[in-house]
N, C-alpha and C positions, 0 to 999 in steps of 0.2 A: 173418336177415331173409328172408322169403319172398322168391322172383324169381317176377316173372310173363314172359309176351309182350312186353316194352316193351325198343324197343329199346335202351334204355342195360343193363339187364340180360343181354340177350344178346349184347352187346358186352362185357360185364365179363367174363361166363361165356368166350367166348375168345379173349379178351386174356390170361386166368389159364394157359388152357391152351397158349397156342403164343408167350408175349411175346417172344420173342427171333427172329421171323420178321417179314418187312418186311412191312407195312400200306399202307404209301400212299408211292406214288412220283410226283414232281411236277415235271419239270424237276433241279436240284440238291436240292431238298429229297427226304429220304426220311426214313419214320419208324418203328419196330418196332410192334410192337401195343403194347406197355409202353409207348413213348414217346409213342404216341398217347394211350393211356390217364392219362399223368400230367399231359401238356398240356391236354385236358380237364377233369379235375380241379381244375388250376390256373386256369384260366378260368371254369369254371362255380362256384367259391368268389367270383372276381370280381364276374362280375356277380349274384352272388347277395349280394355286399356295397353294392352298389348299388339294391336292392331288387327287382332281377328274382326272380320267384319262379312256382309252380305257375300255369300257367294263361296266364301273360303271352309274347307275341309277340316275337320279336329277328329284324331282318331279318339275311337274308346277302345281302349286297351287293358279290360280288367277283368275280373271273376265278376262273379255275381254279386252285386253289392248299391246301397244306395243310391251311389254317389254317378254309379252309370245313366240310370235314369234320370238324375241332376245336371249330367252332362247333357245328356240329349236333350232335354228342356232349354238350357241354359245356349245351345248352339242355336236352338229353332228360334230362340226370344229375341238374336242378332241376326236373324236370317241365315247364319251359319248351318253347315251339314255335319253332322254326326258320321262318324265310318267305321261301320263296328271291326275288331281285329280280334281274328282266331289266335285264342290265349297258347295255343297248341305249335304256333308255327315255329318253326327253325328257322336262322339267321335269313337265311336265303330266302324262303318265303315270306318273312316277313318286313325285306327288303324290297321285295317284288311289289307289297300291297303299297306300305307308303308311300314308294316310288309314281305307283301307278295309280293314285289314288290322291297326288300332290297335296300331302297335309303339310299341315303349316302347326298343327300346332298335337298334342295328345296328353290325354287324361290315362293314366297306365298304374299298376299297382307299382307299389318298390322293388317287388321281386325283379319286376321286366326290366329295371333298370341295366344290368351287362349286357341284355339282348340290344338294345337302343342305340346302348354308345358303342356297339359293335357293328352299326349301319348307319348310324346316323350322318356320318360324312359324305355318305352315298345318297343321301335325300336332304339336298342344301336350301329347300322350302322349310325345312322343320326348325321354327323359331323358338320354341315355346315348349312344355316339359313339367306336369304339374301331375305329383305323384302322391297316392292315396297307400298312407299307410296299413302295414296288413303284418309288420312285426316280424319282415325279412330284417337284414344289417346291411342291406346294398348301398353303395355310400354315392346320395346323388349330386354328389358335385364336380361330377366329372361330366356329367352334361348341362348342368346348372339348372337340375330342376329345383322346382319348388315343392312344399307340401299342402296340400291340396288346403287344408285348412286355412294354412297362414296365407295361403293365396286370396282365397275369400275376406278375408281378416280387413275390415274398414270399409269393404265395398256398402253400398249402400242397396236395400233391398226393396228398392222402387220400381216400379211398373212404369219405367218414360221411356221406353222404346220407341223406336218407328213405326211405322205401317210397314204389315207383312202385306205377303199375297200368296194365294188361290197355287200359283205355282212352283213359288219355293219349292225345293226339292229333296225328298226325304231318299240318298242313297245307304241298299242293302247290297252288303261284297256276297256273292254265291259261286258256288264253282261254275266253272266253262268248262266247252267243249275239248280246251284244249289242254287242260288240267287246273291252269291258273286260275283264280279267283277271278270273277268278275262283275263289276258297281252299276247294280240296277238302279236306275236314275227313276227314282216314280215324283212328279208332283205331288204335295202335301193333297190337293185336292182328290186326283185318282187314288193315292193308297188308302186315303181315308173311306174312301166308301168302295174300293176292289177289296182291302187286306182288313178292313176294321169294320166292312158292315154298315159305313153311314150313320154311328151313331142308333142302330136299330136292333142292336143283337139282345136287346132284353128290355124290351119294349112292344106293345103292339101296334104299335101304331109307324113302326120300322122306321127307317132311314128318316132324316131331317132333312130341309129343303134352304133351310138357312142356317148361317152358324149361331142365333140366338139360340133358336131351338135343340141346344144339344144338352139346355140347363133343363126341359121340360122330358128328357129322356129320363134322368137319374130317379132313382129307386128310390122309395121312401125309406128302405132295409137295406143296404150293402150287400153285394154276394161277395164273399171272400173267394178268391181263385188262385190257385197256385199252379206255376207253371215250374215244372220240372229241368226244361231243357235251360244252358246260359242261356245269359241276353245275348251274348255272340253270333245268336243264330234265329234267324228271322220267325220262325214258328213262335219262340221266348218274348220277344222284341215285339213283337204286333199283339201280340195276347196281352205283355201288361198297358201296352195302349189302348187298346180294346177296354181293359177294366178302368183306366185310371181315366178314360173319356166318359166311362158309365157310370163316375161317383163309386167305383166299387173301390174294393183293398186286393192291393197284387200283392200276395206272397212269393215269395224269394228261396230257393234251398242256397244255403250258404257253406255247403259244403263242396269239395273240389269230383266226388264222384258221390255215383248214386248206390248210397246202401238201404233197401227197403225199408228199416228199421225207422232209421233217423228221419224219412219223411215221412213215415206213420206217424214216427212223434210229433211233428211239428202240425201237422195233419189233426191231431187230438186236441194239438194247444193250441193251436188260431182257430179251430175249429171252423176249418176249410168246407166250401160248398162243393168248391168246383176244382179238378184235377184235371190239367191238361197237361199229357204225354207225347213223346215220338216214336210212337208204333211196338213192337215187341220187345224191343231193346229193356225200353225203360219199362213195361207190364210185366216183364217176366219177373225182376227181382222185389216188385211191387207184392207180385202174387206169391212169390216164393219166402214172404217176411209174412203174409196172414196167414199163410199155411203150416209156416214154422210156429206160431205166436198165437193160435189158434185163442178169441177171447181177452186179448193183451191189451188191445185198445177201445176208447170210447170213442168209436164214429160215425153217430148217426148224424151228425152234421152236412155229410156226405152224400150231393144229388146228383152228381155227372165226374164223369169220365170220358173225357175227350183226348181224341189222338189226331193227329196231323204229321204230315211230312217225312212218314214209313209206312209200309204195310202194318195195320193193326190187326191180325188173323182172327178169325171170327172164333178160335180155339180160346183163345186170349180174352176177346170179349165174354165168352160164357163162362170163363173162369172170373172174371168180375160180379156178373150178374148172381153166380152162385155166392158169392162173399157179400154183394149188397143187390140183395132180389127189389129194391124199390130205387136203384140209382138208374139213369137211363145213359146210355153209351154213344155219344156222337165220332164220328170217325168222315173227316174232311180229307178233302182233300185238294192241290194246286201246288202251287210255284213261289218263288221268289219271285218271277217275272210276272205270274198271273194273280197271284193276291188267291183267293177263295174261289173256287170252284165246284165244291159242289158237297153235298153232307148226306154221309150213311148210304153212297153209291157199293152196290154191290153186282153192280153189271148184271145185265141181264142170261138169266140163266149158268149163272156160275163164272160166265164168262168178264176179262175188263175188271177195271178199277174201280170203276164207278159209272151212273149213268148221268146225265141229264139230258134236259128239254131245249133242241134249236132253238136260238131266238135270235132277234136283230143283236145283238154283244156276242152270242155264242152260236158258233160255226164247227164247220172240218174244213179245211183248205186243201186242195192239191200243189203238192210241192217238188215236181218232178223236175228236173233240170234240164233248162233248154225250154221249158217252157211256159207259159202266163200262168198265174197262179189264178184259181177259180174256187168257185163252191163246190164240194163233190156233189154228185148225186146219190139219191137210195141208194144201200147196199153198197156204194165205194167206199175206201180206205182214204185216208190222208193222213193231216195233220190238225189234232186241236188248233183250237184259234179264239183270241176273244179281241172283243172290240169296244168302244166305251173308252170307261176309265180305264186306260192301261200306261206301261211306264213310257218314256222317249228316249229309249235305247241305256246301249253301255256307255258309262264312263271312257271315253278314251280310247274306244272301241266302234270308229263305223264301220267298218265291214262286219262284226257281228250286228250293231243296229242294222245293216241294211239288209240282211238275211232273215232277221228277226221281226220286223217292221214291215210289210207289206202293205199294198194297194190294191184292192178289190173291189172293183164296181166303183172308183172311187171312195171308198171308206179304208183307215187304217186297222190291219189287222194283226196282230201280235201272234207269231207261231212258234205254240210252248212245246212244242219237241217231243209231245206226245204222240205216237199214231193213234190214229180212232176211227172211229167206221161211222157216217149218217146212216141210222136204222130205217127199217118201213115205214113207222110210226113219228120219223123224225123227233127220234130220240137220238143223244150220242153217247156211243159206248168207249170209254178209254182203255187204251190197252198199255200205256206205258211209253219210257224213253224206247227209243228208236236206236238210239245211241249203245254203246255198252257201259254206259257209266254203272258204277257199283255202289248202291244204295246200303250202307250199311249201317244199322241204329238210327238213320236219320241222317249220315253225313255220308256227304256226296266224294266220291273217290272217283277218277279219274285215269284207268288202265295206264296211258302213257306217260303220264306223270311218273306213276311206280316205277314204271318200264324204263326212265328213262334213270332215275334213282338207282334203280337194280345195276342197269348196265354200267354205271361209274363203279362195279367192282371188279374188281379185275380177273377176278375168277370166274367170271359168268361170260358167257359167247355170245347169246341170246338168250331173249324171254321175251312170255306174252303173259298181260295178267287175266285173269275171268274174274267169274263171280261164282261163286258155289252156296250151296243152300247152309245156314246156322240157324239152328233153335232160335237163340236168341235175339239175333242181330239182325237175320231177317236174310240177308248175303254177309262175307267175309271175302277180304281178297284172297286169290289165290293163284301164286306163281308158278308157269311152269317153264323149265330155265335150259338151257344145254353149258356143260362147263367149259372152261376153256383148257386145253392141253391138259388134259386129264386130273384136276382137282377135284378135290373131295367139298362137295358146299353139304352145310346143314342148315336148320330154318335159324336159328337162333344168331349162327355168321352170318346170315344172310340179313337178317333185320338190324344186326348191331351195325353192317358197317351202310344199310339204307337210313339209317337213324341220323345219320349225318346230312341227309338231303332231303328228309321230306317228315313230317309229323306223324306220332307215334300212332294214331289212328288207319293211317296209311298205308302200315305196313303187311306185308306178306303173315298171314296167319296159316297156309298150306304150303308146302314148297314139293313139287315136282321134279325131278330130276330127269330130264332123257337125252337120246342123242345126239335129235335133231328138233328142232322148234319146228311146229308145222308152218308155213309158210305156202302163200299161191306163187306157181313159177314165177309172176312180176316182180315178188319178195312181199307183196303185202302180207300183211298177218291173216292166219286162217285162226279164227277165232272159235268158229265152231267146233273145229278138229281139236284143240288148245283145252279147250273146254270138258271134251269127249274122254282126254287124256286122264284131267284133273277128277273127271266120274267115276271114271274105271279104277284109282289110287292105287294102279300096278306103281307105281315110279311115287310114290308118296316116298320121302324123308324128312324126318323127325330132326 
């Protein structure tokens, strides 16, 4: 049977080659590639005896743990799609994903069990309910799951699948413009070499041109890498694809938050190579457990430190390099929509995100309205742009594909919502979303979404949310509100009764109090003025 780009193929291809080297390590769970490979097998017969088939949706709805990565295998090996689900959401959002996202079937822990049968009625595709214990008491027979074990239980763990293809489609949920989540649709073939490198990130001889050759990439040595963020979130999710295509071992934290401690320890005892983080968030309490612990650990095991999908402040990085003077610090950067973009950009002259080099894939676009979308020239602004492998829009979602997705000179151009400047030198320098979305530890928050959470209190008249500078997090929200009929709000009423509509990451960490919300005469939000307020913390309440 022919193999294409699809990544259950280039997982099979090696698995054949290296099965008896550890795959996935998770807490006590650990798994060989064989092992991965035949639990797989045995699940995706499963739910393919339940009518899951080519083309249909299966949420993953878990922490961090073997059996996600099992899931995702197991959906790619029936041509099925994986959809990862923020463990984090409330009722209402995580009705919105299912709904919009038409799964038909989810892989979820037992905890999430009330959450489920509290929407489930609401998303009448959802057949199926196969839950991996984790030692809640949630009793699943009120939606008639099964457990995830005895689900596997007699399947057989054969490789007689179909022929995939090149275009199967691997969807990642990220937030939108309009707060909602929303399912980057990439082909297995694009995300494989936009988000995974082609099969060439540790290799010299780079990207593969066939799917045979992804067996002649692996290492004679394993590098061990541990990625710090869930798999819920595409930084996690592409990094252990990245290692488990390159014969390497993906480490797992199996714990619900990040205590420096505890991933030092595990750090010591898989005797990790490679540490990939999401920008400040997660480096701070890294750095603040070998500063407290001064000597605690043995880690010279330890040759990089990599950050994606936050600001990683160059403060942060030399506070690494002072704890391990021979580790080297990568620091990426991109999208959910653009896969990898570009490594260790530090704009030029202090300026930007990052830099790179034009090339036929990578552009700046002019995105003005009312008018054709073009190449800037020297010295103009626009919008990043990449071209190539890139995804074929949202989920369910064309008028965002068709915003997103342009046509230039004839060629498709994908614009990542970045503005950036073509240099002298055609170079391009990124300066960021355009947007106000609020970048915090890595997870993308969405002004109106808050804004619209806040406002279902009845105490509040108006509000605008910003973004304000944290140590740690890199931005935090921050609300600034006018009361209604003279109520007394403080931060803590304010987040307990927003708790009810939006996830606990979400919420107002500043709360403002004043008159009047600034507002332009049309009513639109003045964001900068909103902002101004929140600087000056005359109106800060505790």
């Amino acid at each position: 049977m022919k193999k294409h780009f699809n990544l259950a193929d280039l997982y099979e291809i090696v698995a054949d080659k290296v099965p008896t080297r550890d795959a996935l390590v998770c807490g006590d769970q650990r798994a060989t590639f064989a092992e991965l490979e035949a639990r797989a097998n045995r699940l995706a017969h499963f739910l393919a005896s339940r009518g899951v088939g080519a083309g249909d949706h299966v949420g993953l709805y878990l922490y961090n743990c073997n059996e996600y990565l099992e899931g995702m295998l197991a959906c790619f090996k029936i041509r099925a799609v994986p959809i990862n689900v923020n463990y984090r959401y409330v009722d209402e959002e995580l009705l919105y994903i299912f709904d919009n996202a038409n799964m038909v079937a989810c892989i979820h822990n037992r905890e999430f069990l009330p959450h489920i049968a509290a929407i489930r009625d609401a998303a009448p595709d959802l057949h199926t309910f196969i839950y991996v214990e984790d030692g809640s008491a949630e009793e699943p027979a009120g939606i008639d799951a099964i457990e995830y074990e005895q689900a596997m239980a007699g399947f057989s763990s054969a490789r007689d699948f179909a022929e995939r293809a090149d275009d199967d489609l691997f969807i990642l949920y990220t937030g939108g413009t309009t707060g909602m989540p929303k399912g980057v649709m990439w082909p297995h073939k694009a995300v494989f070499y936009a988000a995974m490198g082609g099969g060439g990130w540790f290799h010299p001889d780079g990207a593969i041109t066939r799917p045979e050759q992804i067996a002649d990439r692996i290492g004679d040595f394993p590098i061990v890498g541990m990625a710090l963020a869930p798999l819920m979130h595409g930084a996690c999710w592409w990094y252990a694809c990245i290692q488990l295509l390159a014969g390497n071992t993906v480490v797992l934290s199996p714990y619900r938050s990040l205590v420096g401690e505890q991933i030092w320890d595990i750090v010591e005892k898989e005797k990790v190579n490679a540490v990939s983080i999401v920008g400040d968030a997660m480096a701070v309490p890294l750095l603040d457990a070998l500063q407290a612990n001064p000597g605690r650990w043995e880690l010279s095991s330890l040759f990089n430190v990599g950050s994606g999908g936050a600001v990683f402040s160059e403060s942060k990085q030399e506070a690494f390099k002072q704890h391990f003077p021979n580790v080297f610090i990568t620091n990426s950067f991109g999208s959910s929509e653009s896969g990898n973009m570009g490594m260790d950009g530090g704009g030029k002259k202090g300026q930007g995100l990052g830099n790179v080099t034009k090339s036929e894939f990578m552009s700046v676009i002019s995105d003005v309205e009312g008018e054709p979308h073009r190449h800037v020239q020297r010295g103009e602004m626009g919008i990043f742009a990449r071209s190539g492998h890139i995804p074929v829009g949202y989920y369910n979602d064309p008028v965002k594909t068709a915003k997103t997705i342009v046509e230039v000179d004839g060629k498709s151009w994908l614009l990542l919502g970045d503005e950036a400047r073509l240099e002298e030198d055609d170079t391009i320098t990124v300066y960021g979303r355009g947007s106000n979305c609020i970048n915090s530890g890595g997870e993308k928050i969405f002004p109106e979404e808050v804004e619209q959470a806040l406002k279902a209190n009845p105490d509040i008249f108006d509000c605008l949310v910003v973004a304000t500078p944290d140590d740690r997090f890199g931005s935090k929200v921050t609300a600034v509100v006018a009361a209604r009929g003279g109520q007394t709000l403080s931060l803590e009423g304010v987040q307990q009764h927003a708790r009810e509509h939006i996830a606990g990451y979400k919420l107002p960490r500043e709360l403002h109090v004043v008159d009047e919300v600034p507002r332009a005469p049309s009513g639109k939000p003045a964001y900068p003025q909103a902002l101004a307020i929140a600087l000056a913390g005359n109106c800060r309440v505790d």
